[in-house]
N, C-alpha and C positions, 0 to 999 in steps of 0.2 A: 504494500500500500504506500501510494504518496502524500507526504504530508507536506501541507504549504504553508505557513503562517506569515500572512498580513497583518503589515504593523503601520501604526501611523505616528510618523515621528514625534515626538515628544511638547511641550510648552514650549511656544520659540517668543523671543522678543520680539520688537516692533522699533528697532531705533529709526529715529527718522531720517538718519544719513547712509541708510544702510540697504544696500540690494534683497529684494527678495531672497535673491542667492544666496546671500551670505546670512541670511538672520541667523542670529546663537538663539540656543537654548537658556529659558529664564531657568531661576535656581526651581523653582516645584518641578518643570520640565525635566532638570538634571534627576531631583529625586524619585518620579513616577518612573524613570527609564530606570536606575538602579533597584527601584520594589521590580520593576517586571521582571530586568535578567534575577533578581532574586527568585522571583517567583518561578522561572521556568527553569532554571539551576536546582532549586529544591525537590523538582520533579525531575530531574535526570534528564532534562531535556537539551541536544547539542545536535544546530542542524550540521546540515552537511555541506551549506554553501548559504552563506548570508548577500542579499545583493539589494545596495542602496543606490537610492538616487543621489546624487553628488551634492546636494545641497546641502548645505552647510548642517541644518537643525535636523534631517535624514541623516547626514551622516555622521554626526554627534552622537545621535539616538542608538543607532546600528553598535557605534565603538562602545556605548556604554553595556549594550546587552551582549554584545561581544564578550566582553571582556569579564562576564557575570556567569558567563556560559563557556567559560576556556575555549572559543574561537578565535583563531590567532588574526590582530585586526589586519595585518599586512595582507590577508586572505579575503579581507570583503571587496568584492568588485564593487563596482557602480556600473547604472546603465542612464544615459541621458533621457530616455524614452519614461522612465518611472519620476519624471519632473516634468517634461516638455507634454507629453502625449497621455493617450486617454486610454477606458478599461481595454479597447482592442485591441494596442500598442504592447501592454503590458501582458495580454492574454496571448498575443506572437512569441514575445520574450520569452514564457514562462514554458512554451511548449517548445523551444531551443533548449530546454535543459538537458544536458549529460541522463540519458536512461540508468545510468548509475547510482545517480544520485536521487536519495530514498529523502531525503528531507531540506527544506530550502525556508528562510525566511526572507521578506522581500517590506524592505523599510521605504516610506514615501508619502504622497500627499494626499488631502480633499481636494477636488470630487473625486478624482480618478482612484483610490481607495474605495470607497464608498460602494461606487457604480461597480467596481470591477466586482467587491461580493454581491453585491444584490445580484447582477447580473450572474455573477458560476452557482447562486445558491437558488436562482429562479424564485429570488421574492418581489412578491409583486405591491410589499409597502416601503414607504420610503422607511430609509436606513443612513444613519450618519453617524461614524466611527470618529469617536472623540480623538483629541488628543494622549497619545503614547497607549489606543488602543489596541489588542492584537486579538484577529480570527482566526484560528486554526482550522483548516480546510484539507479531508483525505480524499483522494481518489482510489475508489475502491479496484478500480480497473488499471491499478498499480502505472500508469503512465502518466506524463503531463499534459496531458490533453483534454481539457475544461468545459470544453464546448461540447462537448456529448453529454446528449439527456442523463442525468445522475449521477453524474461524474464526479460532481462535488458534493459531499457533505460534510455539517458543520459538526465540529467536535469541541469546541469549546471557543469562547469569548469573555475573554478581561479586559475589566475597565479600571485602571486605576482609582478614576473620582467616586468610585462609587465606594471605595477601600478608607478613602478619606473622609467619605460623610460619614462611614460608620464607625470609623475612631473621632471625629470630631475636627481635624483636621482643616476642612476646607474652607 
Protein backbone atom coordinates (compact mmCIF):
# COMPACT_ATOMS: atom_id res chain seq x y z
CA UNK A 1 0.00 0.00 0.00
CA UNK A 2 0.80 3.70 -0.72
CA UNK A 3 0.97 6.19 1.78
CA UNK A 4 0.94 9.84 0.89
CA UNK A 5 0.79 12.59 3.55
CA UNK A 6 -0.28 16.13 2.71
CA UNK A 7 0.95 18.67 4.79
CA UNK A 8 0.20 22.33 4.79
CA UNK A 9 3.16 24.21 5.78
CA UNK A 10 3.06 25.77 8.91
CA UNK A 11 2.01 29.79 10.42
CA UNK A 12 4.04 31.92 8.09
CA UNK A 13 4.51 35.77 8.62
CA UNK A 14 3.30 38.58 6.74
CA UNK A 15 6.34 41.04 6.76
CA UNK A 16 5.44 43.60 4.43
CA UNK A 17 8.80 43.91 2.80
CA UNK A 18 8.95 40.48 2.04
CA UNK A 19 8.09 38.14 -1.06
CA UNK A 20 5.54 35.65 -0.81
CA UNK A 21 8.42 33.43 -1.45
CA UNK A 22 10.23 34.12 1.13
CA UNK A 23 7.78 34.45 4.10
CA UNK A 24 9.38 32.73 7.55
CA UNK A 25 7.55 30.93 9.64
CA UNK A 26 5.92 32.89 12.93
CA UNK A 27 7.19 31.39 16.31
CA UNK A 28 3.37 29.19 16.86
CA UNK A 29 4.06 28.07 13.16
CA UNK A 30 7.72 26.81 14.27
CA UNK A 31 5.92 25.07 17.31
CA UNK A 32 2.71 23.38 15.58
CA UNK A 33 5.41 21.82 12.90
CA UNK A 34 7.79 20.49 15.96
CA UNK A 35 4.13 19.00 17.84
CA UNK A 36 3.54 17.33 14.24
CA UNK A 37 7.09 15.77 13.58
CA UNK A 38 6.49 14.81 17.21
CA UNK A 39 3.55 13.45 16.68
CA UNK A 40 4.35 11.23 13.61
CA UNK A 41 7.98 10.39 15.38
CA UNK A 42 5.97 8.97 18.26
CA UNK A 43 4.15 6.68 15.89
CA UNK A 44 7.09 5.40 14.15
CA UNK A 45 6.29 7.19 11.21
CA UNK A 46 9.52 7.81 8.47
CA UNK A 47 8.58 8.45 4.99
CA UNK A 48 10.41 7.42 2.33
CA UNK A 49 10.86 10.70 0.34
CA UNK A 50 9.67 14.17 1.62
CA UNK A 51 9.04 16.63 -1.39
CA UNK A 52 8.59 20.40 -0.66
CA UNK A 53 7.79 23.23 -2.52
CA UNK A 54 10.68 25.68 -2.39
CA UNK A 55 9.06 28.22 -0.46
CA UNK A 56 10.40 29.52 2.10
CA UNK A 57 7.57 28.66 5.07
CA UNK A 58 7.08 24.92 2.94
CA UNK A 59 10.38 24.51 3.28
CA UNK A 60 11.00 25.44 6.87
CA UNK A 61 7.94 23.26 7.67
CA UNK A 62 9.38 20.17 5.78
CA UNK A 63 13.08 20.76 7.73
CA UNK A 64 11.30 20.87 10.82
CA UNK A 65 9.30 17.52 10.56
CA UNK A 66 12.24 16.27 8.85
CA UNK A 67 14.23 16.41 11.39
CA UNK A 68 11.57 15.07 14.19
CA UNK A 69 11.22 12.09 11.96
CA UNK A 70 15.28 11.39 11.23
CA UNK A 71 14.99 12.32 7.43
CA UNK A 72 18.10 13.42 6.53
CA UNK A 73 17.05 17.34 5.39
CA UNK A 74 19.82 17.30 2.40
CA UNK A 75 17.28 14.44 1.09
CA UNK A 76 14.11 16.75 0.71
CA UNK A 77 13.77 17.68 -2.89
CA UNK A 78 11.52 20.44 -3.87
CA UNK A 79 9.38 20.78 -6.82
CA UNK A 80 8.37 24.34 -8.34
CA UNK A 81 5.00 22.91 -9.48
CA UNK A 82 3.78 22.35 -5.46
CA UNK A 83 3.94 26.42 -5.21
CA UNK A 84 3.21 27.63 -8.82
CA UNK A 85 0.59 25.16 -10.08
CA UNK A 86 -2.68 23.52 -9.08
CA UNK A 87 -4.21 19.94 -7.80
CA UNK A 88 -3.50 18.58 -11.49
CA UNK A 89 0.20 19.65 -11.58
CA UNK A 90 0.68 18.01 -8.22
CA UNK A 91 -1.58 14.86 -9.01
CA UNK A 92 1.23 14.47 -12.45
CA UNK A 93 4.00 14.94 -9.84
CA UNK A 94 2.85 12.49 -7.59
CA UNK A 95 2.28 9.71 -10.13
CA UNK A 96 6.29 10.39 -11.32
CA UNK A 97 7.17 8.73 -8.18
CA UNK A 98 9.83 5.95 -7.95
CA UNK A 99 7.26 2.49 -7.76
CA UNK A 100 9.66 1.88 -4.95
CA UNK A 101 8.86 4.13 -2.93
CA UNK A 102 6.08 2.83 -0.24
CA UNK A 103 5.63 6.40 1.52
CA UNK A 104 6.05 10.06 0.41
CA UNK A 105 5.04 13.24 2.36
CA UNK A 106 4.60 16.32 0.18
CA UNK A 107 4.76 19.90 2.11
CA UNK A 108 2.85 23.00 0.20
CA UNK A 109 0.16 25.43 -0.14
CA UNK A 110 -3.88 26.62 -0.09
CA UNK A 111 -5.92 26.18 -2.52
CA UNK A 112 -3.87 23.60 -4.27
CA UNK A 113 -3.64 21.49 -0.97
CA UNK A 114 -7.01 21.67 -0.24
CA UNK A 115 -8.43 20.98 -3.94
CA UNK A 116 -5.98 18.29 -4.57
CA UNK A 117 -7.78 16.09 -1.40
CA UNK A 118 -11.11 16.90 -1.93
CA UNK A 119 -10.51 16.09 -5.39
CA UNK A 120 -8.34 12.18 -4.69
CA UNK A 121 -10.85 11.67 -1.61
CA UNK A 122 -14.09 12.48 -4.13
CA UNK A 123 -15.62 14.98 -1.41
CA UNK A 124 -18.19 16.77 -2.70
CA UNK A 125 -18.11 19.57 0.60
CA UNK A 126 -15.88 22.20 0.64
CA UNK A 127 -12.69 21.35 2.70
CA UNK A 128 -9.92 23.64 3.81
CA UNK A 129 -6.67 22.30 5.52
CA UNK A 130 -5.47 24.74 8.01
CA UNK A 131 -2.23 25.68 8.64
CA UNK A 132 0.61 22.89 9.45
CA UNK A 133 -2.39 20.54 8.69
CA UNK A 134 -1.59 16.84 7.59
CA UNK A 135 -3.91 14.02 5.49
CA UNK A 136 -2.68 10.95 5.35
CA UNK A 137 -3.88 9.26 2.07
CA UNK A 138 -3.32 5.00 1.13
CA UNK A 139 -3.61 3.77 -2.19
CA UNK A 140 -4.96 0.49 -1.62
CA UNK A 141 -3.95 -0.52 -5.34
CA UNK A 142 -0.24 -0.05 -3.96
CA UNK A 143 0.64 2.44 -6.84
CA UNK A 144 0.80 6.25 -7.20
CA UNK A 145 -1.99 6.75 -9.31
CA UNK A 146 -4.81 8.89 -7.78
CA UNK A 147 -7.04 9.35 -10.20
CA UNK A 148 -8.66 5.98 -10.21
CA UNK A 149 -12.14 5.53 -8.66
CA UNK A 150 -10.88 4.58 -4.88
CA UNK A 151 -7.61 4.86 -5.12
CA UNK A 152 -7.59 7.17 -2.38
CA UNK A 153 -8.59 6.74 1.12
CA UNK A 154 -8.29 8.66 4.03
CA UNK A 155 -6.51 7.37 7.14
CA UNK A 156 -6.19 9.84 9.33
CA UNK A 157 -6.13 13.93 9.75
CA UNK A 158 -4.39 16.20 12.30
CA UNK A 159 -4.98 19.49 13.04
CA UNK A 160 -2.62 21.04 15.38
CA UNK A 161 -5.24 24.01 16.42
CA UNK A 162 -7.50 21.84 17.47
CA UNK A 163 -4.56 20.31 20.02
CA UNK A 164 -4.28 23.98 21.21
CA UNK A 165 -7.81 24.69 22.06
CA UNK A 166 -7.90 21.62 24.15
CA UNK A 167 -4.92 22.42 26.25
CA UNK A 168 -5.87 26.02 26.25
CA UNK A 169 -3.32 27.31 24.32
CA UNK A 170 -4.73 29.31 21.47
Amino acid sequence: MKTLVICRHAKADYPSDTADFDRPLKEKGIKDAEYMGELLSDHNFSPDLIISSPALRAFSTAKIVAEAVKYPIKDIQTHPDIYHEGPGSLLDMIEDIPKEVQSVMIFGHNPTLSDFVRAILKMYHPFDMPTSAMVCIENPFNNWDFSMPQSGRLRWMIIPRLKRKDSGDE
